[in-house]
VOLUM-987907 format. One record per residue: residue in three letters; x, y, z of N, C-alpha, C in turn. Coordinates in Angstrom, 2 decimals, padded with zeros to 5 digits. Example, Ala and Ser with C-alpha at 12.3 -4.5 7.8 and 13.67 -1.06 7.14 Angstrom:
// residues 2
<r doti="Ala" n_c1="013.19" n_c2="-005.69" n_c3="007.80" ca_c1="012.30" ca_c2="-004.50" ca_c3="007.80" c_c1="013.20" c_c2="-003.30" c_c3="007.80"/>
<r doti="Ser" n_c1="012.85" n_c2="-002.25" n_c3="007.08" ca_c1="013.67" ca_c2="-001.06" ca_c3="007.14" c_c1="012.90" c_c2="000.03" c_c3="007.87"/>
//
This chain:
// residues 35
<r doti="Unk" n_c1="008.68" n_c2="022.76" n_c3="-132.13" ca_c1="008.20" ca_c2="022.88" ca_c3="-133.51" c_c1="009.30" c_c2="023.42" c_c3="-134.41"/>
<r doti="Unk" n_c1="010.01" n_c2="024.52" n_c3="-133.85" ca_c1="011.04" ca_c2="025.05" ca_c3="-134.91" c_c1="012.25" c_c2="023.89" c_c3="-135.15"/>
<r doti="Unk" n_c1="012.46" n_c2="023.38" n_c3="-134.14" ca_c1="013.95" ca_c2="022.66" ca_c3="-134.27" c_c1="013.16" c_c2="021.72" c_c3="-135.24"/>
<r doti="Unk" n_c1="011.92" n_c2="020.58" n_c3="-135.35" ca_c1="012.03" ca_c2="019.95" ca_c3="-135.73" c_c1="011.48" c_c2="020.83" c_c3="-137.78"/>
<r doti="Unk" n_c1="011.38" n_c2="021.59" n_c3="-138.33" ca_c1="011.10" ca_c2="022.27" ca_c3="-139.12" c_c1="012.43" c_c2="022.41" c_c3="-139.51"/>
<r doti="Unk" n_c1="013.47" n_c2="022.88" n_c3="-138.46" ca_c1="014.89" ca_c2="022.92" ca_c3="-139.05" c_c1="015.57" c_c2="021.85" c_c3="-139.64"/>
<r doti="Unk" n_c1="015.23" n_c2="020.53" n_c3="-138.40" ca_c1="016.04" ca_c2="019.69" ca_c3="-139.00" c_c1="015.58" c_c2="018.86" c_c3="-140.27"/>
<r doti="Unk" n_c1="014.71" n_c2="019.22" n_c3="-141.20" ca_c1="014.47" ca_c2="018.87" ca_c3="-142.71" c_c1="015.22" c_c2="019.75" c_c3="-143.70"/>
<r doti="Unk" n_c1="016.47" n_c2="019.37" n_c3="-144.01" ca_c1="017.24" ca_c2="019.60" ca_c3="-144.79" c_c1="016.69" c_c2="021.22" c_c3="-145.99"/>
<r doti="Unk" n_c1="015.95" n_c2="020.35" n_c3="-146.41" ca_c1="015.08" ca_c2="021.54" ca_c3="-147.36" c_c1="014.45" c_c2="022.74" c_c3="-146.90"/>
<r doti="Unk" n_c1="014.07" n_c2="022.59" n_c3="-145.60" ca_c1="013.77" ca_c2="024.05" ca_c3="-144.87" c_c1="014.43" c_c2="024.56" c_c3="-144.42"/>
<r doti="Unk" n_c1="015.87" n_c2="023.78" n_c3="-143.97" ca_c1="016.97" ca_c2="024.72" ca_c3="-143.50" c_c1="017.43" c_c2="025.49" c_c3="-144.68"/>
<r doti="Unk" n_c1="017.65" n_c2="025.19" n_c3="-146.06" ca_c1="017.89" ca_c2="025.60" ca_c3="-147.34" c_c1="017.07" c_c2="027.27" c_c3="-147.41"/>
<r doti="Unk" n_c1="015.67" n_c2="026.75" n_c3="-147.26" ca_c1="014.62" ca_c2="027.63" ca_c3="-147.59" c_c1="014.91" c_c2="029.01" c_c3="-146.58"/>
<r doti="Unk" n_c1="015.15" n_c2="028.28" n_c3="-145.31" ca_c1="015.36" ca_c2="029.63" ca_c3="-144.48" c_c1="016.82" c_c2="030.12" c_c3="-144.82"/>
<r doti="Unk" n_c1="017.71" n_c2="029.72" n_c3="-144.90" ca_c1="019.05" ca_c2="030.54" ca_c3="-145.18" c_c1="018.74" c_c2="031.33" c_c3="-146.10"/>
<r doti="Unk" n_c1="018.10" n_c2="030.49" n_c3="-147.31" ca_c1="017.67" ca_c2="031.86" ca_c3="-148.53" c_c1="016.81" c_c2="033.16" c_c3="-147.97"/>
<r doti="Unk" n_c1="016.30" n_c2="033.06" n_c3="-147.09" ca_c1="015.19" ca_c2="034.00" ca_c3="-146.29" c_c1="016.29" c_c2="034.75" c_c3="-145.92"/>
<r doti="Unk" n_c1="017.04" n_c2="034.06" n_c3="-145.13" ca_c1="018.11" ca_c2="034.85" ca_c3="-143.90" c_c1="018.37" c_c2="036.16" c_c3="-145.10"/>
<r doti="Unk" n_c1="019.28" n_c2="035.51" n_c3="-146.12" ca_c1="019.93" ca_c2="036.26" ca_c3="-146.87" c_c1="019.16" c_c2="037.62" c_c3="-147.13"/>
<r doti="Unk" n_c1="018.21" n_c2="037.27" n_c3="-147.53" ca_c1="017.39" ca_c2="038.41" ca_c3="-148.94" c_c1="016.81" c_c2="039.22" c_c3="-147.50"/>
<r doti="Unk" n_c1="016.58" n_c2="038.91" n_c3="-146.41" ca_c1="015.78" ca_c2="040.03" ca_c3="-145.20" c_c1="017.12" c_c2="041.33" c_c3="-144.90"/>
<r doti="Unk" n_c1="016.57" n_c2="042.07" n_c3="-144.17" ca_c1="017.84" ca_c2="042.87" ca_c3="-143.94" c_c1="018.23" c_c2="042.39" c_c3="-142.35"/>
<r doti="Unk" n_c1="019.59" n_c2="043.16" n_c3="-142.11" ca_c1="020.29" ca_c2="042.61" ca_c3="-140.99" c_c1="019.35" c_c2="042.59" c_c3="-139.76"/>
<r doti="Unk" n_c1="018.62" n_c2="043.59" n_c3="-139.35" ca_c1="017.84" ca_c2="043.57" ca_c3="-138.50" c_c1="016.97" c_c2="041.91" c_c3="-138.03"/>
<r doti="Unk" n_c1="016.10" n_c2="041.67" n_c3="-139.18" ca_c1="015.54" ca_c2="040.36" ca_c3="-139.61" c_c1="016.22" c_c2="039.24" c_c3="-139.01"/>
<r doti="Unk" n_c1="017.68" n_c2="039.84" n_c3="-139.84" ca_c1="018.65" ca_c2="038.29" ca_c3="-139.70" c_c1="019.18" c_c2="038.19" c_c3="-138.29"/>
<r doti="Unk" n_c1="018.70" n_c2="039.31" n_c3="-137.04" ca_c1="019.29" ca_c2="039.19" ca_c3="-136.22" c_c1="018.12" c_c2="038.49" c_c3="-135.09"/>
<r doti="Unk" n_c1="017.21" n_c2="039.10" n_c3="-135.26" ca_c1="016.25" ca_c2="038.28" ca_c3="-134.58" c_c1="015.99" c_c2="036.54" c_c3="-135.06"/>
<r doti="Unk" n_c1="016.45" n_c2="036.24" n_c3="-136.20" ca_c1="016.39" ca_c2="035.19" ca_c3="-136.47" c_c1="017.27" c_c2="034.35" c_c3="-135.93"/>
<r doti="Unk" n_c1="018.54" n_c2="035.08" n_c3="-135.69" ca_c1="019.50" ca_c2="034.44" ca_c3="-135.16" c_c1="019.20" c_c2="033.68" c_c3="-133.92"/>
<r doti="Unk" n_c1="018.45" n_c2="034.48" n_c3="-133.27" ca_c1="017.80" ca_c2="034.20" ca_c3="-131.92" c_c1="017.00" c_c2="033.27" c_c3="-131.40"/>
<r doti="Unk" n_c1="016.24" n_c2="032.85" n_c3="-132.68" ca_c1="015.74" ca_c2="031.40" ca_c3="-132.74" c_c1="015.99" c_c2="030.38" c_c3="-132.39"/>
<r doti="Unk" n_c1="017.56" n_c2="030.73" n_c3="-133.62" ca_c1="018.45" ca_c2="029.34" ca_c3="-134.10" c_c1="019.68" c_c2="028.84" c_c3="-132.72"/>
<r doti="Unk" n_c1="019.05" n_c2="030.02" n_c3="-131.43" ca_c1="020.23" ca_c2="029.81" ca_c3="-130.30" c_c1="019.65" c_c2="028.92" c_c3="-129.02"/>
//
């Protein structure tokens, strides 16, 4: 479900803007997703 959510251009957009504005913590578990 996530990969295919990622690979629509516009949600990858949407989540980088997320990445940004969360704090590092956030962005690190997120990272974890994206591995």
């Amino acid at each position: 479900v996530m990969t295919r959510y990622i690979s629509n251009p516009d949600n990858l957009k949407l989540m980088m803007n997320m990445l940004k504005e969360k704090s590092r913590n956030i962005q690190f578990e997120a990272f974890h997703v994206f591995k």
